[in-house]
PDB file of N, CA, C and O in Angstrom:
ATOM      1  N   UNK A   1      52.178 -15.051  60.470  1.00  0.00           N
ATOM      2  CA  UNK A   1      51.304 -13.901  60.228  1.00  0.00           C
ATOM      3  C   UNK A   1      50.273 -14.242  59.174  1.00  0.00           C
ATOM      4  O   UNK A   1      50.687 -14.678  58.100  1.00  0.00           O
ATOM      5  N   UNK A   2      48.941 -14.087  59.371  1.00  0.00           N
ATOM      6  CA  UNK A   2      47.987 -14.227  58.256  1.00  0.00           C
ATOM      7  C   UNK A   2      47.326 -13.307  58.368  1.00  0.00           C
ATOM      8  O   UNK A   2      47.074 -12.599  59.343  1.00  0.00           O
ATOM      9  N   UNK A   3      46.929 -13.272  57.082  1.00  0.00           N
ATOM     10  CA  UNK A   3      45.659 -12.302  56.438  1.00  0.00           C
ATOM     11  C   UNK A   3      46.149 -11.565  55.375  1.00  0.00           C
ATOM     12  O   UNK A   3      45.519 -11.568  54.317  1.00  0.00           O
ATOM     13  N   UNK A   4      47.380 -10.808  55.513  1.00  0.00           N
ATOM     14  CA  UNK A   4      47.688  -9.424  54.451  1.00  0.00           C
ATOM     15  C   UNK A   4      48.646 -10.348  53.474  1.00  0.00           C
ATOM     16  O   UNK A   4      48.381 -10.450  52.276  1.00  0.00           O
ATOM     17  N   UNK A   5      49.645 -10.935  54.000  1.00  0.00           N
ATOM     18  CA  UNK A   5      50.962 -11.246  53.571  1.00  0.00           C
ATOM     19  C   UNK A   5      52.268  -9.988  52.680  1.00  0.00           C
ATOM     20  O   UNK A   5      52.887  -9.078  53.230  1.00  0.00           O
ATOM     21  N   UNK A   6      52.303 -10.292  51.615  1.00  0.00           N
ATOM     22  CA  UNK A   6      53.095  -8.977  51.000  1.00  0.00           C
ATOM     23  C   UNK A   6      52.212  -7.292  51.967  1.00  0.00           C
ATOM     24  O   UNK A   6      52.561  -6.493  52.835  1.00  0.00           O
ATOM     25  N   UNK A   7      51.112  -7.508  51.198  1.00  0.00           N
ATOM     26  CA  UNK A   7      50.706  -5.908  51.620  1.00  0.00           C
ATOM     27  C   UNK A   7      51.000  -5.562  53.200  1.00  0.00           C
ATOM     28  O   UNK A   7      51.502  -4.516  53.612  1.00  0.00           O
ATOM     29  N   UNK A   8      50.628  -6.536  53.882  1.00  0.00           N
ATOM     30  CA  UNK A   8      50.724  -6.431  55.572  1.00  0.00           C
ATOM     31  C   UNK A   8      51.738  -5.616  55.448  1.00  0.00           C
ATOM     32  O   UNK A   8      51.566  -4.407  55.602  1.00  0.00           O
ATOM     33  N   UNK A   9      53.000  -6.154  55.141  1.00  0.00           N
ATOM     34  CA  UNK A   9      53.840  -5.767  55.506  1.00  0.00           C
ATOM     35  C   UNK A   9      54.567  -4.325  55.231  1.00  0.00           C
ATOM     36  O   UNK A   9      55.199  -3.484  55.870  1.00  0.00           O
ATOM     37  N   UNK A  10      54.015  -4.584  53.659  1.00  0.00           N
ATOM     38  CA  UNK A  10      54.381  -2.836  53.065  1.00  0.00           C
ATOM     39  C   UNK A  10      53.398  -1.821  53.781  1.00  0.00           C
ATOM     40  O   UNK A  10      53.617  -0.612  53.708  1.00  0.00           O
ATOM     41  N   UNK A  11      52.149  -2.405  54.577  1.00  0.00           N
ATOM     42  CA  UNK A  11      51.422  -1.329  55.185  1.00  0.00           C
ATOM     43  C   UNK A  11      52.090  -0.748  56.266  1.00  0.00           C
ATOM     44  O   UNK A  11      52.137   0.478  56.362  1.00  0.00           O
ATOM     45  N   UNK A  12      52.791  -1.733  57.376  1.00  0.00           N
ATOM     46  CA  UNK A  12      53.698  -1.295  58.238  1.00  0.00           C
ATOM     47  C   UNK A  12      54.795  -0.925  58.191  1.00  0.00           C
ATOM     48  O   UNK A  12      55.367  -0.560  59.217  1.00  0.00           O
ATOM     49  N   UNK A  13      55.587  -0.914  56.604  1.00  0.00           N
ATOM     50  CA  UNK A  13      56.772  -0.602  56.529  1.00  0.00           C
ATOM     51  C   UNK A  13      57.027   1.277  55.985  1.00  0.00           C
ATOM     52  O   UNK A  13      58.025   1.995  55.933  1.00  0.00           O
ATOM     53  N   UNK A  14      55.316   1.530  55.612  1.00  0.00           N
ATOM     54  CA  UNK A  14      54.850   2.716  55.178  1.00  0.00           C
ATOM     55  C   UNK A  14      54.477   3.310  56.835  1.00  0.00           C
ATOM     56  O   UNK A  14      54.738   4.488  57.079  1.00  0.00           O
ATOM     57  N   UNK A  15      54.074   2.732  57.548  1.00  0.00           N
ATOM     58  CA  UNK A  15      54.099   3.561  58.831  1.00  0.00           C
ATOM     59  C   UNK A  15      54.894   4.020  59.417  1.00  0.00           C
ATOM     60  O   UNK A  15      55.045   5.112  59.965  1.00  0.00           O
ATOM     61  N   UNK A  16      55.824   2.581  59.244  1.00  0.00           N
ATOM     62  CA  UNK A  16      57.303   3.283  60.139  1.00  0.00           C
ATOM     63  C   UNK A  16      58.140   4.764  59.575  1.00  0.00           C
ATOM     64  O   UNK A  16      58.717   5.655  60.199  1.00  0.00           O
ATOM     65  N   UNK A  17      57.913   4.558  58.224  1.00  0.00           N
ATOM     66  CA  UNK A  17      58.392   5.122  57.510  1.00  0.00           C
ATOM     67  C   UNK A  17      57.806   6.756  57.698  1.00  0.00           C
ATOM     68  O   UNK A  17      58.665   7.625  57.548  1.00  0.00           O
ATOM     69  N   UNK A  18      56.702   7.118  57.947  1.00  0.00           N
ATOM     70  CA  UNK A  18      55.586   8.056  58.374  1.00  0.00           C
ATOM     71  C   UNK A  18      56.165   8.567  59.672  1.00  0.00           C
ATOM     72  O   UNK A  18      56.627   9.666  59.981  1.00  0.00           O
ATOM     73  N   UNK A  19      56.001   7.426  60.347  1.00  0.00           N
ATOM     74  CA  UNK A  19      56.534   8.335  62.086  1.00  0.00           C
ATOM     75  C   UNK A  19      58.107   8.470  61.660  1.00  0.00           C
ATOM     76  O   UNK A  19      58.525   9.621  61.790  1.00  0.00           O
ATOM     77  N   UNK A  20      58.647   7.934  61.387  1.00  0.00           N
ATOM     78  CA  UNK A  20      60.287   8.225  61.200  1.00  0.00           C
ATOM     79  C   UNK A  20      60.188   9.949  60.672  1.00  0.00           C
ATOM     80  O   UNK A  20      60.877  10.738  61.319  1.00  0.00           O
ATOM     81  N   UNK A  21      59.544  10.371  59.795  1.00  0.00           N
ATOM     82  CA  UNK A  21      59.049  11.731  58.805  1.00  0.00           C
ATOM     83  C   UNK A  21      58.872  12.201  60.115  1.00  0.00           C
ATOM     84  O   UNK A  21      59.651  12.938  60.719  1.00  0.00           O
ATOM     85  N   UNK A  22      57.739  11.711  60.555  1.00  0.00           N
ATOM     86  CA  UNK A  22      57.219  12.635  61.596  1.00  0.00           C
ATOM     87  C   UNK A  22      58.254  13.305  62.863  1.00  0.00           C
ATOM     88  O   UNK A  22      58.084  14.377  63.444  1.00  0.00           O
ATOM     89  N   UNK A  23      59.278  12.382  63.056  1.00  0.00           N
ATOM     90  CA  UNK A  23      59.922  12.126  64.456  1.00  0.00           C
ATOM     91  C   UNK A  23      60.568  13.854  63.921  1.00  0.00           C
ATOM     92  O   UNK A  23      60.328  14.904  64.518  1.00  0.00           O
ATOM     93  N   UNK A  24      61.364  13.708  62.729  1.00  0.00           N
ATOM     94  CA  UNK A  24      62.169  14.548  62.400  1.00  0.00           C
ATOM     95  C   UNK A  24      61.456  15.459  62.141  1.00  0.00           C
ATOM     96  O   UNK A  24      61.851  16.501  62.662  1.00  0.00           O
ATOM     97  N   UNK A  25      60.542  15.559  61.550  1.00  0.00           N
ATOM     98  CA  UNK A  25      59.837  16.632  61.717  1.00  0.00           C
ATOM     99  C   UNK A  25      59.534  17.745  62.745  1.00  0.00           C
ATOM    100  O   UNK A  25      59.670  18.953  62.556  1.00  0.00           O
ATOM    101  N   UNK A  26      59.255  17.350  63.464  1.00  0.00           N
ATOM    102  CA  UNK A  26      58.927  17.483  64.889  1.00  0.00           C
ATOM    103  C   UNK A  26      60.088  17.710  65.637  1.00  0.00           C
ATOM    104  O   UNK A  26      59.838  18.378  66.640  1.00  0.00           O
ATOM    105  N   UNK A  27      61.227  17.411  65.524  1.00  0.00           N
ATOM    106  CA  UNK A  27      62.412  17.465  66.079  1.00  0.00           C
ATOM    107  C   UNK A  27      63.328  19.018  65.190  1.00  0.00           C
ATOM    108  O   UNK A  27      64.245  19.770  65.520  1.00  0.00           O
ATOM    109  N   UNK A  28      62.519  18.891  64.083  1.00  0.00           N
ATOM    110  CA  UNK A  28      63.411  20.093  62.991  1.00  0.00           C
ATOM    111  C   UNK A  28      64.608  19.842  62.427  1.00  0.00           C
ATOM    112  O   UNK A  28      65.431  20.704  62.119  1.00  0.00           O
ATOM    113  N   UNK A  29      64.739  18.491  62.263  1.00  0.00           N
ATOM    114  CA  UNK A  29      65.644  17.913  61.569  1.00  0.00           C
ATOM    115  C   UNK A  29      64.959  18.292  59.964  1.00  0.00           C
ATOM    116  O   UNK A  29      65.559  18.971  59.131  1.00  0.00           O
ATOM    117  N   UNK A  30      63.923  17.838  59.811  1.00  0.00           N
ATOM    118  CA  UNK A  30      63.682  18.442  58.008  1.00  0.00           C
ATOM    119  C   UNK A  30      62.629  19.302  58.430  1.00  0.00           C
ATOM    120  O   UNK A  30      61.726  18.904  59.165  1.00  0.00           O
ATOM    121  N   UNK A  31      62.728  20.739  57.891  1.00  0.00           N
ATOM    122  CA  UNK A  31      61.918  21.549  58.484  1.00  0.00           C
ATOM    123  C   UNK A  31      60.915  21.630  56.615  1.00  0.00           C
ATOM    124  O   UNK A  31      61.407  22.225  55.656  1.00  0.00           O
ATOM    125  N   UNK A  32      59.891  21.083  56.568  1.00  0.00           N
ATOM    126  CA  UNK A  32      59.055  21.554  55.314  1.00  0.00           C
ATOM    127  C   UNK A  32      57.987  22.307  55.890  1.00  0.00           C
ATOM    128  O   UNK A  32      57.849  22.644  57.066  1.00  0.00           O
ATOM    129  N   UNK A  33      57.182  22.547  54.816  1.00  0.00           N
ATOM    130  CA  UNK A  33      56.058  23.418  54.790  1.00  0.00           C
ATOM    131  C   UNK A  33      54.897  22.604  55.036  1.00  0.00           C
ATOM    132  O   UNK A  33      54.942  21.479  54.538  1.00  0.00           O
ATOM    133  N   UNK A  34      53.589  22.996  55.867  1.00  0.00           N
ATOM    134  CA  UNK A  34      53.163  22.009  56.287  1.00  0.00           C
ATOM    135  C   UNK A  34      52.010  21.860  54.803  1.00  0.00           C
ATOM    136  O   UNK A  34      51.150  21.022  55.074  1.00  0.00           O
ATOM    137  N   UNK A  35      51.877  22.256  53.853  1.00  0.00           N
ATOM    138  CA  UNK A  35      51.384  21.659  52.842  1.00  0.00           C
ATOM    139  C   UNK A  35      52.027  20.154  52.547  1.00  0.00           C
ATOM    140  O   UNK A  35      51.328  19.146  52.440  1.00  0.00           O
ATOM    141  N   UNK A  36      53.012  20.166  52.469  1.00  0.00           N
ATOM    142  CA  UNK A  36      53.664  19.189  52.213  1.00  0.00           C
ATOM    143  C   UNK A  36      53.601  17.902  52.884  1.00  0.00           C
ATOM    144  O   UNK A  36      53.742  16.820  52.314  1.00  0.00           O
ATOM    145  N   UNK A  37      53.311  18.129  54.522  1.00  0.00           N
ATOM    146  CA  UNK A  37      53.186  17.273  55.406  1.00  0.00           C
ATOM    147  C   UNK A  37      51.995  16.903  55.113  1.00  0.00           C
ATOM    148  O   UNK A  37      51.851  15.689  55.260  1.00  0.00           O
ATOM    149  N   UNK A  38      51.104  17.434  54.768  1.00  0.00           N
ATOM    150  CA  UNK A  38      49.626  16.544  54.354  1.00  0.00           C
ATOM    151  C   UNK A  38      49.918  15.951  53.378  1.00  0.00           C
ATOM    152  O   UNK A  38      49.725  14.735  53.367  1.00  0.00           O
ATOM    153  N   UNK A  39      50.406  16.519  52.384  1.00  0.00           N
ATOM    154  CA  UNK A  39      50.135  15.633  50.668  1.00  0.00           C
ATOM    155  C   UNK A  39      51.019  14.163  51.370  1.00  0.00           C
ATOM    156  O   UNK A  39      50.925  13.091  50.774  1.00  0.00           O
ATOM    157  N   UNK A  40      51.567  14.236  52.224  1.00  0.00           N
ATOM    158  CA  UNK A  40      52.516  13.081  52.893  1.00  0.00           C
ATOM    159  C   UNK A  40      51.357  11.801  53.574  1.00  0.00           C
ATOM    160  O   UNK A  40      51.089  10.612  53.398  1.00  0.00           O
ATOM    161  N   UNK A  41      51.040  12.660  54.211  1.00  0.00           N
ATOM    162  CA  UNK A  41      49.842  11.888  55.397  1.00  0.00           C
ATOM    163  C   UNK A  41      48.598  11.789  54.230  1.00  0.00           C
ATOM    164  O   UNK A  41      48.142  10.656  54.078  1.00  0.00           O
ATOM    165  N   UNK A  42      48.201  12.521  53.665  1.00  0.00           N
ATOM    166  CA  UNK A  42      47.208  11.723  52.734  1.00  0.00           C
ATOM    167  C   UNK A  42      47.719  10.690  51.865  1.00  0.00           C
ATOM    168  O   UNK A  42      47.067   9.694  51.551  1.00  0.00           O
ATOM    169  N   UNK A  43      48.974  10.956  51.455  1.00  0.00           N
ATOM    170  CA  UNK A  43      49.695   9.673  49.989  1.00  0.00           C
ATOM    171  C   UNK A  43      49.428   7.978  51.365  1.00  0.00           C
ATOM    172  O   UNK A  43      48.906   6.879  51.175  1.00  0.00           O
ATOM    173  N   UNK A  44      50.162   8.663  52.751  1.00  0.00           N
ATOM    174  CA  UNK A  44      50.082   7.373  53.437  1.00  0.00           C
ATOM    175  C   UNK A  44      48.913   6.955  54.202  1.00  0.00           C
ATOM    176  O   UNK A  44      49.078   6.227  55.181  1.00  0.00           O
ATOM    177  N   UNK A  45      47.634   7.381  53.821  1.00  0.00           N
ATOM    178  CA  UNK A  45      46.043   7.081  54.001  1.00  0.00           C
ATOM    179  C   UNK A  45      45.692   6.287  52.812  1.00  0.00           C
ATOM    180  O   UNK A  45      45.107   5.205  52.851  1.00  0.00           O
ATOM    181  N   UNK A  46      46.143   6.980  51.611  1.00  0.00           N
ATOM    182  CA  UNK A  46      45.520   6.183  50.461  1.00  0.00           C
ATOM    183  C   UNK A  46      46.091   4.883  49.966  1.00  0.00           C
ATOM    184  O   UNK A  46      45.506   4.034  49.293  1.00  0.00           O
ATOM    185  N   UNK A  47      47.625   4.861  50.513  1.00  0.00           N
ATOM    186  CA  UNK A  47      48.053   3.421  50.447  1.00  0.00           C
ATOM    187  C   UNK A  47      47.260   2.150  51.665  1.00  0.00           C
ATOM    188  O   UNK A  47      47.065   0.955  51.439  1.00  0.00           O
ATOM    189  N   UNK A  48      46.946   2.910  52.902  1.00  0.00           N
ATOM    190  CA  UNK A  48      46.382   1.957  53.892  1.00  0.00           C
ATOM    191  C   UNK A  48      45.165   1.639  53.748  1.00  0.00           C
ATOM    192  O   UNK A  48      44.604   0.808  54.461  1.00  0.00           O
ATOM    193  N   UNK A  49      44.370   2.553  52.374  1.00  0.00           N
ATOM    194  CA  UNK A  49      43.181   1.968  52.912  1.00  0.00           C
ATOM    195  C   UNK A  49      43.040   0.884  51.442  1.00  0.00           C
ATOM    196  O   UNK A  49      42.108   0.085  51.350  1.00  0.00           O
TER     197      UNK A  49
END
């Protein structure tokens, strides 16, 4: 793998980590408030970019 090395990987390990949130989410396994779900999805925008 080239280009990112460390970060590459924490970028994709922050995604998985995102849809995993999401899956349950969506499923109503953790039911939050959807304020919360943004401050989520923005924290994991500002790490990717």
């Amino acid at each position: 793998m080239k280009g990112g090395g460390p970060f590459r990987f924490l970028q994709q390990f922050i995604c998985c980590v995102f849809l995993a949130y999401r899956t349950h989410y969506n499923t109503g396994i953790l039911q939050k408030p959807l304020s919360e779900d943004k401050e989520i999805l923005q924290l994991a925008q500002a790490v990717l970019e």
